[in-house]
C-alpha positions in Angstrom: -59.8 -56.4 100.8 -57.9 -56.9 98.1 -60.3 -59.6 96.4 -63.0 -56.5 96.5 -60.6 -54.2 95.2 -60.4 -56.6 92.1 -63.9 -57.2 91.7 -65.0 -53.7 91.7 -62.0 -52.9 89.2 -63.7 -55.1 87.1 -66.9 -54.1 87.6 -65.6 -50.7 86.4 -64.3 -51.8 83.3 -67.0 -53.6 82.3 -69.1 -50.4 82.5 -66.7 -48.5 80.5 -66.8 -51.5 78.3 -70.8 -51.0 78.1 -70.5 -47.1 77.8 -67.9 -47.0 74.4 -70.4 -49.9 73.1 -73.1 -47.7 73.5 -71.4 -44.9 71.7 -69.6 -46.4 69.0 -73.1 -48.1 68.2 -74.7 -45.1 68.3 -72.1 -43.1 66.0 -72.3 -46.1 64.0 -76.2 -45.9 63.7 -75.6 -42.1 62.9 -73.0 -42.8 60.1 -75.3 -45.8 57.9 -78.2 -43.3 58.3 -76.0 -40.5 56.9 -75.0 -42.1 54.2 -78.3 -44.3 53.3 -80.3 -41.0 53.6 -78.3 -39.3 51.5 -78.0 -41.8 48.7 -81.3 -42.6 48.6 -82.3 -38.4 48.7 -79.6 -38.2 45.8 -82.1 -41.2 43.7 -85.1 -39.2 44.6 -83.9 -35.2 44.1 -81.4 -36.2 41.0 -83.4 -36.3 37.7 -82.5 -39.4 35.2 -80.2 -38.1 32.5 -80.1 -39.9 28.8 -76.9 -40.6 26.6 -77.5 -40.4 23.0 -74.1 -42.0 21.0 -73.2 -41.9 17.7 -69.7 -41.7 15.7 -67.9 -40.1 12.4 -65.3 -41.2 10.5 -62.9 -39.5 8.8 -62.2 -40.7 5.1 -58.1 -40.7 4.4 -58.9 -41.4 0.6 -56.5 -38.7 -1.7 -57.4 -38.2 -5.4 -55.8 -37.3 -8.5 -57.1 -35.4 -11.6 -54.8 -35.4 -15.1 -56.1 -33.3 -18.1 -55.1 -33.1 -21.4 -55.4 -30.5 -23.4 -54.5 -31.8 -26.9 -52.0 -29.3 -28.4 -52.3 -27.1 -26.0 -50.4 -29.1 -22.7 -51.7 -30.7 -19.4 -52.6 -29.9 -16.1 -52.5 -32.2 -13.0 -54.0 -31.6 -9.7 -54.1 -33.8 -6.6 -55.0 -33.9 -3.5 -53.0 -35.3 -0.3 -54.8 -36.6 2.8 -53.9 -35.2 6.4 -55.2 -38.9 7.8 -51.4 -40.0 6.3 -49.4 -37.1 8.0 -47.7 -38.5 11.1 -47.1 -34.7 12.2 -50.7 -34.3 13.7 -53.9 -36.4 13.8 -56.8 -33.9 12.3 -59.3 -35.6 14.5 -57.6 -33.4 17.3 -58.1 -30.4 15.1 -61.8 -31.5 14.7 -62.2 -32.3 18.4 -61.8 -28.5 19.4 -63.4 -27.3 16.4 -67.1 -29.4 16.8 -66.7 -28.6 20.9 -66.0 -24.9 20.4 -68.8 -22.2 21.3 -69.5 -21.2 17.9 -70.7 -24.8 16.9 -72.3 -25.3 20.1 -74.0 -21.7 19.9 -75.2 -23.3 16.3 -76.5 -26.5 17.3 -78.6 -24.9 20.2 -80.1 -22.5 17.9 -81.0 -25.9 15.9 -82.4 -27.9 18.7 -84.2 -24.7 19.9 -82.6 -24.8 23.4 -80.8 -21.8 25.5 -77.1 -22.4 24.7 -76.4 -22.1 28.7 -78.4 -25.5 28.8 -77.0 -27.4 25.5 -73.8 -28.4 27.6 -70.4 -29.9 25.5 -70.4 -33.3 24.0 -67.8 -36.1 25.2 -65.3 -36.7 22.3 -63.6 -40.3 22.8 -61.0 -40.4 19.5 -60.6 -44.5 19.4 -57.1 -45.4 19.0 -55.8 -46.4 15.7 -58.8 -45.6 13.5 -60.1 -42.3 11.9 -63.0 -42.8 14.1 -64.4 -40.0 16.5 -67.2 -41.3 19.3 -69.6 -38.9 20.2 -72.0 -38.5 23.9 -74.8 -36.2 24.1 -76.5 -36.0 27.2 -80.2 -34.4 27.9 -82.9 -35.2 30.0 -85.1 -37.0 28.0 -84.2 -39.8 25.0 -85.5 -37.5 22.5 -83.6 -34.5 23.7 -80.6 -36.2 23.7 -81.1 -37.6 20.1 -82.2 -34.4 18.7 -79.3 -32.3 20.0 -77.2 -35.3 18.6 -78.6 -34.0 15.5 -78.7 -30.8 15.7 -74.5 -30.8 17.2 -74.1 -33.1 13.7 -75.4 -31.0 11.7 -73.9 -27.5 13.4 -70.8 -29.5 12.6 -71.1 -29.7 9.4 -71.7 -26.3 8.7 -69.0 -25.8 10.2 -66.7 -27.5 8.1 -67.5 -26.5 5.1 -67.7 -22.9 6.0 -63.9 -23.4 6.5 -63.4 -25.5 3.2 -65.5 -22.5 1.5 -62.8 -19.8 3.3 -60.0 -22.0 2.6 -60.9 -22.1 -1.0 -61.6 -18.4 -1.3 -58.3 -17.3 0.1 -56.7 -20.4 -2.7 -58.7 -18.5 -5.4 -57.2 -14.8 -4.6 -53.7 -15.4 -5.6 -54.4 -17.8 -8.6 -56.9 -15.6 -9.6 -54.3 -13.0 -10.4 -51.9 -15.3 -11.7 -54.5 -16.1 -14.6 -55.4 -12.6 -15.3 -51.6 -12.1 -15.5 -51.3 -15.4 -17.6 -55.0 -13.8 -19.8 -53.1 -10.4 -20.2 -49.9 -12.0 -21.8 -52.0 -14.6 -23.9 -53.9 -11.7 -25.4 -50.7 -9.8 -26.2 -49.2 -13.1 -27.9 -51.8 -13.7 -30.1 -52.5 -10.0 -31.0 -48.6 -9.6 -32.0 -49.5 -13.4 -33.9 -52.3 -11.3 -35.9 -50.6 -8.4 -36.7 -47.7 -9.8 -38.2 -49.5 -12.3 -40.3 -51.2 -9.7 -41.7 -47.5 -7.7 -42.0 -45.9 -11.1 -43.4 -48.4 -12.3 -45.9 -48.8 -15.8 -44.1 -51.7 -16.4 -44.4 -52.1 -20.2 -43.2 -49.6 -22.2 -42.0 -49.2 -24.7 -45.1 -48.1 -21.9 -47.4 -44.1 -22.1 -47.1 -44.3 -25.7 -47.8 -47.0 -25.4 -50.3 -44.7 -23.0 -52.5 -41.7 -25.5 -51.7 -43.9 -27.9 -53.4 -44.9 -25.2 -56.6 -41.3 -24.8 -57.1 -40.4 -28.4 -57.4 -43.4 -28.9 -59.3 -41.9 -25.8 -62.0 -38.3 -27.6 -62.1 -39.5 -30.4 -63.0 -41.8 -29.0 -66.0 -38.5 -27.2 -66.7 -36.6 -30.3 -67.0 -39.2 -31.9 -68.7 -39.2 -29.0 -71.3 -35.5 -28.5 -71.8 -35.3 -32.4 -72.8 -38.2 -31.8 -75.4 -36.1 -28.6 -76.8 -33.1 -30.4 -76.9 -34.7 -32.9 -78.7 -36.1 -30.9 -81.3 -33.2 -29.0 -81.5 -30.9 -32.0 -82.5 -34.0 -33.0 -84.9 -34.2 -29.4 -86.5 -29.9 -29.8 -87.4 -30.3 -32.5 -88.7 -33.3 -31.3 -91.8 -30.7 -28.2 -91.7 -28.2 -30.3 -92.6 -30.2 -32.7 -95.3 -31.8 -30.1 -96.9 -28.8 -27.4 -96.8 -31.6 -24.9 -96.0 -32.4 -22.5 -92.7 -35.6 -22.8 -90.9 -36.5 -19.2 -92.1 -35.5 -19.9 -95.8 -38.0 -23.0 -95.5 -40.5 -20.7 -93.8 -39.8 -17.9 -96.8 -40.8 -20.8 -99.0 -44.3 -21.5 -97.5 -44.7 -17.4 -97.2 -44.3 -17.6 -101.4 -46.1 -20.4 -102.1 -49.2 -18.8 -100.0 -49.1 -15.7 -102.0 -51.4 -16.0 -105.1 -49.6 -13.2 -107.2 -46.3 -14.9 -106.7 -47.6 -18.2 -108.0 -49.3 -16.9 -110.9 -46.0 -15.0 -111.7 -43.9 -18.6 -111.3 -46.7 -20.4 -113.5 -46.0 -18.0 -116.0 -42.3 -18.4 -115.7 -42.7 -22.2 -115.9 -44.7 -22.1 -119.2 -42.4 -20.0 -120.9 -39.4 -21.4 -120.0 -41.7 -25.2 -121.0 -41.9 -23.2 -124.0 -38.4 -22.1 -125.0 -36.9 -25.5 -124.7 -40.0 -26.7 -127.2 -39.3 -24.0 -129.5 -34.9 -24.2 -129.1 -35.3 -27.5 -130.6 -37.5 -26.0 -133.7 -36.6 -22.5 -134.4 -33.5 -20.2 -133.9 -32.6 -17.3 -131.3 -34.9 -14.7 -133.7 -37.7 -16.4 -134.6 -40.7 -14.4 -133.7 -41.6 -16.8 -131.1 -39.1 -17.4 -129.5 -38.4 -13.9 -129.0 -41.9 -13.9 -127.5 -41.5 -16.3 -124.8 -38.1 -15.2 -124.4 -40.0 -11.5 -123.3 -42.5 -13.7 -121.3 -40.2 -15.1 -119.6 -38.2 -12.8 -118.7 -41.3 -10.8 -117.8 -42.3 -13.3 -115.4 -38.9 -13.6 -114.2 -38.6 -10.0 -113.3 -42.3 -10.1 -111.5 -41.0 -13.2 -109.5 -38.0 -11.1 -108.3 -40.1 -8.1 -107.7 -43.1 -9.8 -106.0 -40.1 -11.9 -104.0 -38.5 -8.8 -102.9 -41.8 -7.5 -101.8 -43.1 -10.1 -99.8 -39.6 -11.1 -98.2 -38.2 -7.5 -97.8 -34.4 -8.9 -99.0 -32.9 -8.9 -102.2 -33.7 -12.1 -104.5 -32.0 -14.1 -107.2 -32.4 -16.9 -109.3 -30.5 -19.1 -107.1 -32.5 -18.5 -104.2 -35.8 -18.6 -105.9 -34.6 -22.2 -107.0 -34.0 -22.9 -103.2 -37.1 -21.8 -101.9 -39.4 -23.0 -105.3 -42.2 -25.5 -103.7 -44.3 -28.0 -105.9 -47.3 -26.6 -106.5 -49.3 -30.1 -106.2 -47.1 -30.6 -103.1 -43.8 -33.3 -102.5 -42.0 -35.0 -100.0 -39.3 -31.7 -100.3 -42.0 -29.6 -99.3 -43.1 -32.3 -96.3 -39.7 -31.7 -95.2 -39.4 -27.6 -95.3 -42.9 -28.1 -93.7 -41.5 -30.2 -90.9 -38.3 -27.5 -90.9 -40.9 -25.0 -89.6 -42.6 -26.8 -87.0 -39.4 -28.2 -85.6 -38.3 -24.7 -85.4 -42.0 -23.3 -84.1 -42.0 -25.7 -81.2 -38.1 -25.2 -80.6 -39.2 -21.6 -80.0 -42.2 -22.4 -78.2 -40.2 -24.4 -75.9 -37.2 -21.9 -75.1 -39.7 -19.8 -74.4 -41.3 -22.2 -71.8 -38.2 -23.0 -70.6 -37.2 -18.8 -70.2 -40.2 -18.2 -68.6 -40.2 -21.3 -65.9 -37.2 -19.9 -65.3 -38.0 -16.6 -64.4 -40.9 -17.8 -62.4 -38.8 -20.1 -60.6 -36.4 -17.3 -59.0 -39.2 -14.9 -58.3 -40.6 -17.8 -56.7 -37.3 -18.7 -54.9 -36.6 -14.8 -53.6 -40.5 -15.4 -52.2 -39.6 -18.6 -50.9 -36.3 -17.1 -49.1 -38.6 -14.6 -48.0 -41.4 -16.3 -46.5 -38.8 -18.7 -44.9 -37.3 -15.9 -43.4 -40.9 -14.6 -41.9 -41.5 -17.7 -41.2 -39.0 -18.7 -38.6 -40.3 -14.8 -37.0 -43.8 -16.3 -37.2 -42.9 -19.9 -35.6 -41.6 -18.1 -32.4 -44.5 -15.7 -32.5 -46.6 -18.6 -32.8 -45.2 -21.0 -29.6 -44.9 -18.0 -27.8 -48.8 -18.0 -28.2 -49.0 -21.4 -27.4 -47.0 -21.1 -24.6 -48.8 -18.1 -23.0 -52.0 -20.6 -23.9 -50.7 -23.3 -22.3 -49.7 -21.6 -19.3 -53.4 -19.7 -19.1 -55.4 -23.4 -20.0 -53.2 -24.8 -17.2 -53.5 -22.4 -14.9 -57.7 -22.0 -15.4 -58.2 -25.6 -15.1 -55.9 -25.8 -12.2 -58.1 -23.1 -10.5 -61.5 -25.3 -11.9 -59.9 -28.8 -10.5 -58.6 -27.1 -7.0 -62.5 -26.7 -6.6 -62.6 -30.8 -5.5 -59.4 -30.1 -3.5 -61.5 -29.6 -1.0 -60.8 -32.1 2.0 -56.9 -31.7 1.9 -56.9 -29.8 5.5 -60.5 -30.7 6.3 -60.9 -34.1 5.8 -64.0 -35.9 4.3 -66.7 -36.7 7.5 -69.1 -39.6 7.4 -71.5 -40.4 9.7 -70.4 -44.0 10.8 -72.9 -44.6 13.6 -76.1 -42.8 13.2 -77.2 -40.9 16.5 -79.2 -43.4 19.0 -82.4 -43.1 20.9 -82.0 -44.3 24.5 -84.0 -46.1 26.4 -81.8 -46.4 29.4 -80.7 -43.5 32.1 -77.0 -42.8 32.1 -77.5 -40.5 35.0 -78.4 -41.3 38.1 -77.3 -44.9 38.2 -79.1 -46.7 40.7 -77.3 -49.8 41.3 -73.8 -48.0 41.6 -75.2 -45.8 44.0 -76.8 -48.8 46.1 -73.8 -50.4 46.0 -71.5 -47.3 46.9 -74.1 -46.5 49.8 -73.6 -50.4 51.1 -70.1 -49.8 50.6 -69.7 -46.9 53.0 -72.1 -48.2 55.2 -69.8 -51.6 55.4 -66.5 -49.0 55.7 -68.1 -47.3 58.6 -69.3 -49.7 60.8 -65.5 -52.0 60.2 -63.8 -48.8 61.0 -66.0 -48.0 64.3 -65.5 -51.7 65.0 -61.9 -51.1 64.7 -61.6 -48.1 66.9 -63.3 -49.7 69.8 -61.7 -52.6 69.8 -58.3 -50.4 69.7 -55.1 -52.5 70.9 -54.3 -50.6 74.3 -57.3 -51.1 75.5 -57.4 -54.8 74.7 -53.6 -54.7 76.4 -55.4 -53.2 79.6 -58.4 -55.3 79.9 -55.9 -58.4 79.5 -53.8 -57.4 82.7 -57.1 -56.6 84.5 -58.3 -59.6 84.0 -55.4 -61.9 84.3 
């Protein structure tokens, strides 16, 4: 009895046995069909999807600009890179900019497709470079390289529409500082002007110029007292030697020019030739010697008369003696000759002398004068070059900040042009083969697993045993 009792136990587990086989296999079944028809509907339904890949880079390279402006001053401008700020990298900045609507709304307008359909790039920044990766998907190799393009060149656009508005709103409040810097240049200059014309400056040699004039008169000056001097001790000394003044010897020459005064003296020296023939031959009363004595004194009296006349001042004997010149000419008269000159030239020369001098001082008074307007038009003229300084600078500041251009927005490059695939991305077959085997391999171990689950092993065991 009990022997049966056994057998048909066992008997009754093996059917269980045979009726969780049957189940787990057909679950099993169920499961690998699942998930083999659905991979495989996924290859079939799923369209093939193309990657095209290119990459920018960023350009960290700074400049400098130094102008001279001879006379004038210098300006400098230069130009930082944001690639060397540790504070930020701009390739973030650029990575929402170039995925942003507005430059996707652009680029689908360029590739010609509905923006709904354009779909966002993938943006891979590679670490430690200034190098930005860029995946565009589309559905056919040459859709995904022309909105590769079209993205590129939306992205461009973009950039330098917001160099152009950074630039403009740069402009606006330089722009005012050089009408402000125009406004005080014109002022400078027109106050220059006007008192030049006021001032009598009329070019900027002129104070040194009439420095020059007046050294150039003291020095004729000196020259010209040392030649008066000269003459002066020269004219003494004939004063001296020949006892006479310069205006007696110059009465001399006035009486031996004049014709009626000479005749008068020849007729004098005759008759007195005369008398001392006749002294020696006649007496005091004899009829000619009266004569001559009458001629004489006849031509005395003339002389005297004519002497008077011509020298306006009393005359005498004596001083017709003095002043009595050869008629054929001596070395006496060389010397009342030489009396003259000396005292012509020392005239001449005081004269030369008086008048340098006068035009020294009013040259002096014009010199203190001009000095005086000069100093007034020195800090007229740097404040003109100042206020030109400051407006050159400031207009060539505002011409240079033109190439400052890539300061917040860096310089892009393309560094990888975009590619044309020849390869799906999307679906990939063998991944989803091998997921599908995957799953089917997961399944089946973890049916396995559940129906060979431990307390049933533990049962069958003490059944058996």
């Amino acid at each position: 009895m009990i022997k049966r009792r056994a057998i048909f136990s066992k008997v009754k587990i093996i059917r269980l046995l045979k009726g969780r086989w049957l189940r787990y296999t057909i679950l099993s079944l169920l499961g690998n069909t699942f998930i083999w028809g659905s991979s495989l509907q996924y290859l079939k339904v799923t369209k093939p999807t193309y990657t095209s890949e290119f990459a920018l880079i960023l350009t960290g390279a700074s400049f400098g600009v130094n102008v001279n402006l001879p006379g004038i001053g210098q300006a400098t401008s230069s130009s930082g890179s944001a690639l060397g700020s540790s504070t930020y990298d701009p390739r973030a900045n650029y990575e929402y900019i170039f995925t942003s609507d507005q430059v996707l709304k652009a680029a689908a307008a360029i590739a010609k497709i509905p923006e709904d359909k354009f779909g966002k790039p993938r943006i891979k920044l590679i670490d430690n470079t200034t190098i930005m990766k860029f995946e565009v998907t589309g559905k056919s190799p040459a859709e995904a390289h022309n909105k590769s393009l079209a993205l590129y060149q939306a992205m461009v656009h973009q950039i330098n529409a917001l160099r152009t508005g950074e630039i403009t709103q740069r402009k606006q409040p330089t722009q005012q500082i050089l009408l402000s810097a125009q406004q005080k240049l014109q002022e400078a200059q027109k106050k220059l002007s006007e008192y030049k014309i006021r001032s009598g400056l009329s070019y900027p040699e002129q104070v040194g110029n009439l420095s020059t004039n007046i050294e150039q008169l003291r020095r004729q000056r000196a020259e010209f007292k040392a030649q008066e001097q000269q003459t002066t001790i020269r004219l003494q000394q004939l004063v001296n030697d020949l006892e006479l003044s310069p205006q007696e010897a110059a009465n001399a020459f006035m009486l031996h020019a004049d014709q009626i005064f000479q005749q008068n003296l020849k007729d004098y020296s005759e008759a007195t030739s005369k008398l001392e023939v006749l002294i020696t031959k006649f007496g005091l009363n004899h009829p000619q010697m009266v004569k001559e004595t009458k001629r004489q004194e006849a031509a005395l009296a003339a002389l005297l008369q004519r002497g008077e006349s011509l020298l306006r001042k009393p005359m005498t004997i004596e001083l017709l003696q003095r002043l009595a010149l050869a008629v054929n000419g001596s070395s006496r008269d060389t010397l009342f000759q030489s009396l003259v000159s000396y005292q012509s030239e020392q005239q001449g020369l005081k004269a030369q002398v008086k008048t340098l001098d006068s035009e020294i001082k009013r040259l002096e008074n014009r010199l203190d004068l001009l000095s005086q307007r000069q100093s007034t038009l020195d800090n007229l003229k740097r404040d003109a070059q100042i206020a030109e300084a400051v407006f050159a600078s400031t207009l060539t500041k505002l011409d240079l900040g033109q190439g400052d251009i890539f300061s917040a927005y860096p310089l892009v490059e393309m560094a990888v042009k975009p590619d044309l695939p020849t390869e799906p991305t999307a679906p990939k077959k063998g991944f989803i083969l091998a997921g599908a085997a995957a799953g089917s391999i997961f399944s089946t171990v973890g049916l396995a697993l559940l129906w060979i689950r431990k307390p049933w092993i533990d049962k069958l065991s003490k059944w058996l045993s």
